[in-house]
C-alpha positions as CSV (number, residue, x, y, z in Angstrom):
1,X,136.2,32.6,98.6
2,X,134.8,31.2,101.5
3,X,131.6,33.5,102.9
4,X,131.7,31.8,106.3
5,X,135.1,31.9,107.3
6,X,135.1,35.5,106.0
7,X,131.7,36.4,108.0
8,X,133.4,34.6,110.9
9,X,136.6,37.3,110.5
10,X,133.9,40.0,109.9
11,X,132.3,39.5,113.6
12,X,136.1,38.9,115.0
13,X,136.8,42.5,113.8
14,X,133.4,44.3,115.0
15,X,133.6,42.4,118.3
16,X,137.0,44.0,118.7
17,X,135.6,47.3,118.3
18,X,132.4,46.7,119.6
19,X,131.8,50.1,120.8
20,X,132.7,51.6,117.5
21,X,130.5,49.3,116.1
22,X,127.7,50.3,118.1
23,X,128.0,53.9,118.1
24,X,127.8,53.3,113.4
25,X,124.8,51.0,113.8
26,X,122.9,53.6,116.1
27,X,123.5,56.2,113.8
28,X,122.3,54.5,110.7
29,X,119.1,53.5,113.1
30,X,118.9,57.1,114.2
31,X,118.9,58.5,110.4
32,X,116.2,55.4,109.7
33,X,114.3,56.0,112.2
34,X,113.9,60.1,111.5
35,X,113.7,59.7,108.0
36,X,110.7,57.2,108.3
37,X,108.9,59.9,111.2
38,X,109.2,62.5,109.1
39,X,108.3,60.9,106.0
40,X,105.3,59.4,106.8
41,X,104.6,62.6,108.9
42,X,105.0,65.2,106.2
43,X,102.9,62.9,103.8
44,X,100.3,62.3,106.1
45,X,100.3,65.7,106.3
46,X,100.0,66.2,102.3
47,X,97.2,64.0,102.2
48,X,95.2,65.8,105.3
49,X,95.5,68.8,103.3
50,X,94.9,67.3,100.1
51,X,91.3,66.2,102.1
52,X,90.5,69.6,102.7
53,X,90.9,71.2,99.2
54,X,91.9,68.7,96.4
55,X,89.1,65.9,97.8
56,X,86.5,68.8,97.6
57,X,87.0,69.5,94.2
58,X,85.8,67.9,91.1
59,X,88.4,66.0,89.4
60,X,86.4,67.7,86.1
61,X,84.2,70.5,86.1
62,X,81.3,71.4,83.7
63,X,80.4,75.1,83.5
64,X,79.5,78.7,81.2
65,X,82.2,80.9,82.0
66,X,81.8,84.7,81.3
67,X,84.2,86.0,78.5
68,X,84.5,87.4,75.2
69,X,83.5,85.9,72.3
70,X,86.1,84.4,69.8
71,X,84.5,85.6,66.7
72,X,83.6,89.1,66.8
73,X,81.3,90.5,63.6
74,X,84.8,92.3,62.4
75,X,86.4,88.8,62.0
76,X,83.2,87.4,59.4
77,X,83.9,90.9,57.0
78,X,85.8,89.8,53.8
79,X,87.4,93.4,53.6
80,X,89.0,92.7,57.2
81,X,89.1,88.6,57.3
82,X,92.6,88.4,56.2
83,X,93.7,91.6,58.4
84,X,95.0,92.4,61.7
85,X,92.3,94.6,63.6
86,X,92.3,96.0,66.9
87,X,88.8,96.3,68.8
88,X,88.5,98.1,72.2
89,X,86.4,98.0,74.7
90,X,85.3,94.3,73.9
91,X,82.0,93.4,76.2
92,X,81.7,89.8,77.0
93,X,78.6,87.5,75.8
94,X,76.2,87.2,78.2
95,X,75.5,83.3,77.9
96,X,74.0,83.0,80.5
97,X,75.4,80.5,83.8
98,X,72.8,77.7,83.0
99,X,73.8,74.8,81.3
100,X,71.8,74.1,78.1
101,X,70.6,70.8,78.3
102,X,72.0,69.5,81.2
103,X,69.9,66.6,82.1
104,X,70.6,64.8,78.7
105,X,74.4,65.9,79.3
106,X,74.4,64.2,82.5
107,X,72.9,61.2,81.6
108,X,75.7,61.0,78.7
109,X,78.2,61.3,81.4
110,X,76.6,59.2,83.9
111,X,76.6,56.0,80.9
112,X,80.4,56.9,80.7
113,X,83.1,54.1,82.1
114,X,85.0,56.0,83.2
115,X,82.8,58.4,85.0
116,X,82.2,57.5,89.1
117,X,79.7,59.6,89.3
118,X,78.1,63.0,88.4
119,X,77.0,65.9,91.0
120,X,74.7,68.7,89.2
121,X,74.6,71.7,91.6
122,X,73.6,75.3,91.0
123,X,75.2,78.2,92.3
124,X,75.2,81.3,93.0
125,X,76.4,84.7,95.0
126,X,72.9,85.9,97.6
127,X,73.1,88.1,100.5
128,X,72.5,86.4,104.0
129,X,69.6,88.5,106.0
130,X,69.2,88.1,109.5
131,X,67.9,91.3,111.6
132,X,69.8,93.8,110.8
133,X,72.7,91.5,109.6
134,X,73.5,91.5,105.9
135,X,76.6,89.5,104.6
136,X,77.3,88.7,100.9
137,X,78.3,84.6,100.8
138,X,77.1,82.0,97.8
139,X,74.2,79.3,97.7
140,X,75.4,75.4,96.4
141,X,72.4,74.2,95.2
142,X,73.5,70.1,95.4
143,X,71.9,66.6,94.0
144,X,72.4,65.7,98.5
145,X,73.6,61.7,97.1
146,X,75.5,62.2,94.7
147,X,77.7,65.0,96.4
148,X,77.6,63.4,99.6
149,X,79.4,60.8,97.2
150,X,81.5,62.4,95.8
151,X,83.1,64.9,98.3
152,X,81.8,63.4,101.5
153,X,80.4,67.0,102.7
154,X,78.5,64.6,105.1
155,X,81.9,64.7,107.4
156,X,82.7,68.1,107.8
157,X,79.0,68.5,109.1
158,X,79.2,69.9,112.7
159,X,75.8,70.2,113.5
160,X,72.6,68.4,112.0
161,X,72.9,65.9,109.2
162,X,73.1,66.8,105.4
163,X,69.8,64.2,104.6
164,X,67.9,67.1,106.4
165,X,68.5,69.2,103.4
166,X,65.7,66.9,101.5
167,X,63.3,68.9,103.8
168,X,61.3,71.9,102.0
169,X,63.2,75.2,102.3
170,X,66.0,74.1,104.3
171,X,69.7,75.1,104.5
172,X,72.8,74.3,105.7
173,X,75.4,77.4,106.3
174,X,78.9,77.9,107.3
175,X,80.4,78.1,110.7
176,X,81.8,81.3,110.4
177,X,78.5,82.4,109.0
178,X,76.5,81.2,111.9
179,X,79.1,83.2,114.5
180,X,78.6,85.8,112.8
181,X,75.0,86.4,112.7
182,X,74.3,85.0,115.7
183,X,72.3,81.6,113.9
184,X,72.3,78.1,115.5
185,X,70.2,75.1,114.0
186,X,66.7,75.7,113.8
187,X,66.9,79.4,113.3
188,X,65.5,80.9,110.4
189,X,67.6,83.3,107.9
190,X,66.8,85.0,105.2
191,X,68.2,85.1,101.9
192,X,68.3,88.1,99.0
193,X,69.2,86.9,95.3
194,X,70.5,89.7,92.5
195,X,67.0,89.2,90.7
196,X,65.4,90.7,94.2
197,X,63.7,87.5,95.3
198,X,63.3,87.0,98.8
199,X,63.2,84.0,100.7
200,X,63.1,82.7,104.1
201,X,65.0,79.4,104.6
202,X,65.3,77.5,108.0
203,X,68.8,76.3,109.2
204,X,69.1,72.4,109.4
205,X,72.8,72.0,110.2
206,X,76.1,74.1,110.4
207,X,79.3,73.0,108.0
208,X,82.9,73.4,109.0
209,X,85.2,72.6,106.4
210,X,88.4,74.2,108.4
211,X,89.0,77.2,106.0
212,X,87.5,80.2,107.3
213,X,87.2,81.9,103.5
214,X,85.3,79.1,103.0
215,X,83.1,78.7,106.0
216,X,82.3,82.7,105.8
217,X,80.7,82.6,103.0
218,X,78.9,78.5,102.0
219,X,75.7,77.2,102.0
220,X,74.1,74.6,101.2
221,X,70.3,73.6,99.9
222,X,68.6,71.3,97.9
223,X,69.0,71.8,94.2
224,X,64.8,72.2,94.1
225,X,65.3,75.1,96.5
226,X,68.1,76.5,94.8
227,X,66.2,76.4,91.7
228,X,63.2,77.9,93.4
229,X,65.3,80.8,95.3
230,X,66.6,81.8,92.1
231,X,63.4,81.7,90.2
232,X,64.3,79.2,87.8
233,X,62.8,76.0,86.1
234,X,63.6,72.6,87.0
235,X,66.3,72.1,84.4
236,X,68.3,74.5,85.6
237,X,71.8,73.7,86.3
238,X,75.1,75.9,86.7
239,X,77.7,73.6,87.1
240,X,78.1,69.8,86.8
241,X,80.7,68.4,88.4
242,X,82.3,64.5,88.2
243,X,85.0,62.2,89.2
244,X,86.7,59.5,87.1
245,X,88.4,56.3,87.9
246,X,91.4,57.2,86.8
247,X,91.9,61.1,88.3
248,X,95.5,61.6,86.6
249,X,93.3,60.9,83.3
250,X,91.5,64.4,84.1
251,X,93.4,66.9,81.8
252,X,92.8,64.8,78.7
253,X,89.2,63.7,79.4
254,X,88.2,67.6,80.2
255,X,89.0,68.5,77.0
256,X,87.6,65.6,75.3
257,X,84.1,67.0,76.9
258,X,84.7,70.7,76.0
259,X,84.7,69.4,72.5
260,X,81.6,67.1,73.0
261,X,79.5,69.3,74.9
262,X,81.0,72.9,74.1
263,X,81.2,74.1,77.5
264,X,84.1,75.1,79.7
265,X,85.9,72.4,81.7
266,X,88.5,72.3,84.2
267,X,90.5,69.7,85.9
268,X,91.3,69.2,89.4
269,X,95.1,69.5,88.8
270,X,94.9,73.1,86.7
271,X,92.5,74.2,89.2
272,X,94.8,73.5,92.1
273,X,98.1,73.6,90.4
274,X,99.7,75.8,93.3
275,X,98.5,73.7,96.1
276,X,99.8,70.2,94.9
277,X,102.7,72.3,94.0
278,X,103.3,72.9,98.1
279,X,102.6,69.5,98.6
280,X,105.7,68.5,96.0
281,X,107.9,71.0,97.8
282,X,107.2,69.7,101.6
283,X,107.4,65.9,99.9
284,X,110.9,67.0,98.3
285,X,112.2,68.7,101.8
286,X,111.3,65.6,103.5
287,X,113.1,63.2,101.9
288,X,116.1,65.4,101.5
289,X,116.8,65.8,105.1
290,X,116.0,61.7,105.5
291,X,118.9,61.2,102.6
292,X,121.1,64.0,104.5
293,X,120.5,61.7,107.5
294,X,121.4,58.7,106.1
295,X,124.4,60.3,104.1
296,X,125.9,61.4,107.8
297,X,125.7,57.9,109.1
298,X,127.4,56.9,106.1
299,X,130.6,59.0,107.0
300,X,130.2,57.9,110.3
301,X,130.5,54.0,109.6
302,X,133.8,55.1,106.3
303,X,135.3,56.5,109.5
304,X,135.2,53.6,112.0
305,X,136.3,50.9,109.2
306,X,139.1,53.5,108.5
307,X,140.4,53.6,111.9
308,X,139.9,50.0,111.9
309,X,142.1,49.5,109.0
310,X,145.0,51.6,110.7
311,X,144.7,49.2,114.2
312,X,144.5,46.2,112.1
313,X,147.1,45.9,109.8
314,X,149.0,43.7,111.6
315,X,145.7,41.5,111.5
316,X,145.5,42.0,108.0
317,X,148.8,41.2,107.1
318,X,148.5,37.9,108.9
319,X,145.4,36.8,107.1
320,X,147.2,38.0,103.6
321,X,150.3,35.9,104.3
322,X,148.0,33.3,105.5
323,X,146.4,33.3,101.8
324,X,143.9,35.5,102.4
325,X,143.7,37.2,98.9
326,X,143.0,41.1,98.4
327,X,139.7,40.2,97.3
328,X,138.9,38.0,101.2
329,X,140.4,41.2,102.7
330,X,138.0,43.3,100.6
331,X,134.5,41.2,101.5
332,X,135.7,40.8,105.0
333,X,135.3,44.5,105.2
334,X,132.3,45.3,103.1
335,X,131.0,42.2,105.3
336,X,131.8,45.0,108.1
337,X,129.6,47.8,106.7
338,X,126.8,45.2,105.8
339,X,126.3,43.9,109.0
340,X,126.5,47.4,110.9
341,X,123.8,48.9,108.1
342,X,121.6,45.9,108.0
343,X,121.5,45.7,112.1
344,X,121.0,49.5,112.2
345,X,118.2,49.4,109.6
346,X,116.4,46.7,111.2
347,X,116.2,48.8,114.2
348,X,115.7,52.0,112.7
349,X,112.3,50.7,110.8
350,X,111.1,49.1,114.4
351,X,112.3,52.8,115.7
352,X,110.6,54.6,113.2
353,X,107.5,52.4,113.2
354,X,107.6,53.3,116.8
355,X,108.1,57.0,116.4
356,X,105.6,57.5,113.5
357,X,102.8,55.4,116.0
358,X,103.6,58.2,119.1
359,X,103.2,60.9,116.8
360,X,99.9,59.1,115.6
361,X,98.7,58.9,119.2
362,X,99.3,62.7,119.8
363,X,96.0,64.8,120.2
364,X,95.6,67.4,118.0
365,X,92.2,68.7,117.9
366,X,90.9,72.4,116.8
367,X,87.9,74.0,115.6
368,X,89.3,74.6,112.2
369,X,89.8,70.8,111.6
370,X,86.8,69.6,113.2
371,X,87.7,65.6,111.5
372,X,91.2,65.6,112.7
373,X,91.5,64.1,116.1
374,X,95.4,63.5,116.3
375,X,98.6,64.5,114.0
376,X,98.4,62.5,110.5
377,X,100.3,60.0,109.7
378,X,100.9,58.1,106.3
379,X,101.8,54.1,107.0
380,X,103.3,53.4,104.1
381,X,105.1,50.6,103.3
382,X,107.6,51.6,100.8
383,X,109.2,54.3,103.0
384,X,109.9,51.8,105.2
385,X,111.7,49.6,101.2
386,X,112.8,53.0,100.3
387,X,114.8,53.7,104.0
388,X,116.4,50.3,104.3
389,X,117.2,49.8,100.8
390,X,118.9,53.4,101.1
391,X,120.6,52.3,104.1
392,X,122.1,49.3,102.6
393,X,123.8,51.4,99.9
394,X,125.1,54.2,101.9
395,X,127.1,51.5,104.1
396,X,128.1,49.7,101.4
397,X,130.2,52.6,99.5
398,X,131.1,53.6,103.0
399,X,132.8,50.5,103.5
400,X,133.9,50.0,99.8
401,X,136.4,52.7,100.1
402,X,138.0,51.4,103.4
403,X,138.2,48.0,102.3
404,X,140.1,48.7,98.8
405,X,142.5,50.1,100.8
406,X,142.3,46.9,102.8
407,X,142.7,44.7,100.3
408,X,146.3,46.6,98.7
409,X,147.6,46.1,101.8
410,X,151.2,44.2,101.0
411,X,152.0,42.0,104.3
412,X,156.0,42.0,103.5
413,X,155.6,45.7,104.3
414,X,154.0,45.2,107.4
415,X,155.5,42.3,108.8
416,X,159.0,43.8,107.9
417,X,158.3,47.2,109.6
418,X,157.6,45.2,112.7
């Protein structure tokens, strides 16, 4: 088989139906191009929203929760042990929210490989005063470095800077919060704990995370003011949250620490098990409609190297009686397809480069997203693998068809029907 003759029949043929030609190429770049836009787009997408809830939340969390004991007093009775019993009205064990021994846990933690980091915080539900304003919202006492690295509250911090929280009885609330009361930085507000202590905080900054549940109700403070609005020693702590290395390791290392340090855990992925689950279904949607795309231009290009067969036999026919074998015939023609899907995937990933950099450019600002300035965009490079090599393999069983039809072609037939 001779690959240049046959790449020199090839061009022949698609400069005979250059048109043709051109109208299967621009379709494969059209379905490139779109699949690669909306790709990266509904990614980039994924990812901005993954910012706003998965980023703020601890890939493991350390807490108390409130619920029923396990063992109640029936279960120790050796007349009942071995027994089924039913017991009502079960009142869960008040173990209090603080974490017992929580320094020495989170140095533990901190000496862990695997650990990035730990963030102690206390928290917990106050009423915000301010006149005659009262609105029920939750304190976050933080450790300000160690959260700021972790979760990076730092950028969704509209006005003020979160350092100011270091001051003595500071606090930095909501947006939502602020319109509603009427508060702006350097106002003072009041806030009412469930013990009855009072206190009088001062604003230092206003935080806008872009989800108004969330913006109603948050505050921060320092974890020394916290600790001191609630009344409570130094070594109180409610929650302790950390981040690992490896994040998909999560599941398996939060229950390793429920077993070391008998408290609740929780991974990221439990916690927001329906949210990535959107994020898989948008991810899914997209590339379907890129594969429909690509599947369309595939017809397209079967149908021009069809008709091409029909108009050429008596091309064919010559090159078969000219000792062109079935298998020439066959390569000139998937040489056909090759050339129209690699040409049209070239230009559909500079196309969909192209696109995906316009949408990039596109302002999108709004107070709910106060860190996004324009429409994400995700450039990644194996969408850009994943679309030609996709590309390559639709044209190829699109022309595959056509030219084993090709290739059966007897030229006696032909030549004696003329």
């Amino acid at each position: 088989m001779n690959f240049k003759l046959i790449l020199n029949v090839a061009f022949h043929l698609l400069r005979a139906r250059l048109k043709q030609t051109v109208v299967a190429a621009v379709g494969v770049t059209f379905s490139i191009a779109m699949f690669i836009a909306l790709v990266s787009f509904m990614n980039g997408l994924n990812e901005l929203l993954d910012g706003l809830m998965l980023n703020r939340t601890p890939h493991i969390l350390l807490y108390n929760e409130v619920k029923p004991s396990e063992n109640q007093p029936l279960d120790l009775s050796k007349d009942y042990k071995n027994g089924t019993n039913f017991i009502n009205s079960i009142k869960p064990k008040d173990r209090g929210k603080s974490i017992y021994n929580g320094k020495a846990i989170i140095k533990v933690l901190k000496e862990d490989p695997r650990v990035i980091d730990v963030a102690p915080k206390v928290t917990s539900s106050v009423l915000f005063n301010s006149g005659t304003i009262e609105i029920a919202g939750f304190v976050n006492g933080i450790d300000i470095i160690a959260e700021d690295k972790l979760f990076k509250i730092s950028d969704y911090i509209k006005d003020g800077k979160v350092i100011d929280l270091q001051q003595n009885n500071s606090i930095i609330i909501g947006k939502g919060l602020a319109d509603k009361m009427l508060l702006t930085v350097g106002d003072i507000i009041k806030i009412s704990t469930s013990n009855g202590n009072l206190v009088s905080l001062k604003i230092v900054g206003l935080s806008e995370i872009g989800i108004a549940e969330i913006d109603n109700v948050i505050s921060y403070t320092s974890l020394a003011t916290a600790q001191k609005i609630l009344g409570q020693p130094t070594n109180y702590i409610t929650d302790i949250q950390l981040n690992l290395y490896d994040q998909e390791s999560a599941a398996a290392v939060a229950k390793e620490f429920h077993k070391a340090f008998n408290l609740d855990t929780i991974d990221y992925q439990t916690a927001n098990s329906q949210f990535e689950t959107g994020s898989t279904v948008r991810s899914i949607i997209s590339y379907s409609v890129g594969i429909v795309l690509l599947i369309v231009a595939g017809f397209g290009i079967y149908n021009i190297l069809n008709m091409m067969i029909y108009e050429k036999m008596d091309s064919i026919a010559i090159l078969k009686a000219t000792g062109f074998s079935g298998n020439d015939v066959k390569g000139i023609f998937i040489s056909l397809s090759l050339i129209i899907g690699l040409t049209g995937g070239v230009f559909g990933l500079l196309f969909g480069y192209i696109f995906s950099f316009i949408i990039d450019m596109i302002p999108f600002e709004t107070t709910s997203l106060p860190t996004v300035k324009t429409y994400p965009i995700d450039y990644n490079v194996l969408y850009y693998i994943i679309g030609i090599s996709f590309a390559l393999f639709t044209t190829v069983i699109a022309g595959l068809f056509p030219a084993l039809k090709a290739s059966k072609v007897d030229p006696v037939e032909i030549i004696r029907g003329k």
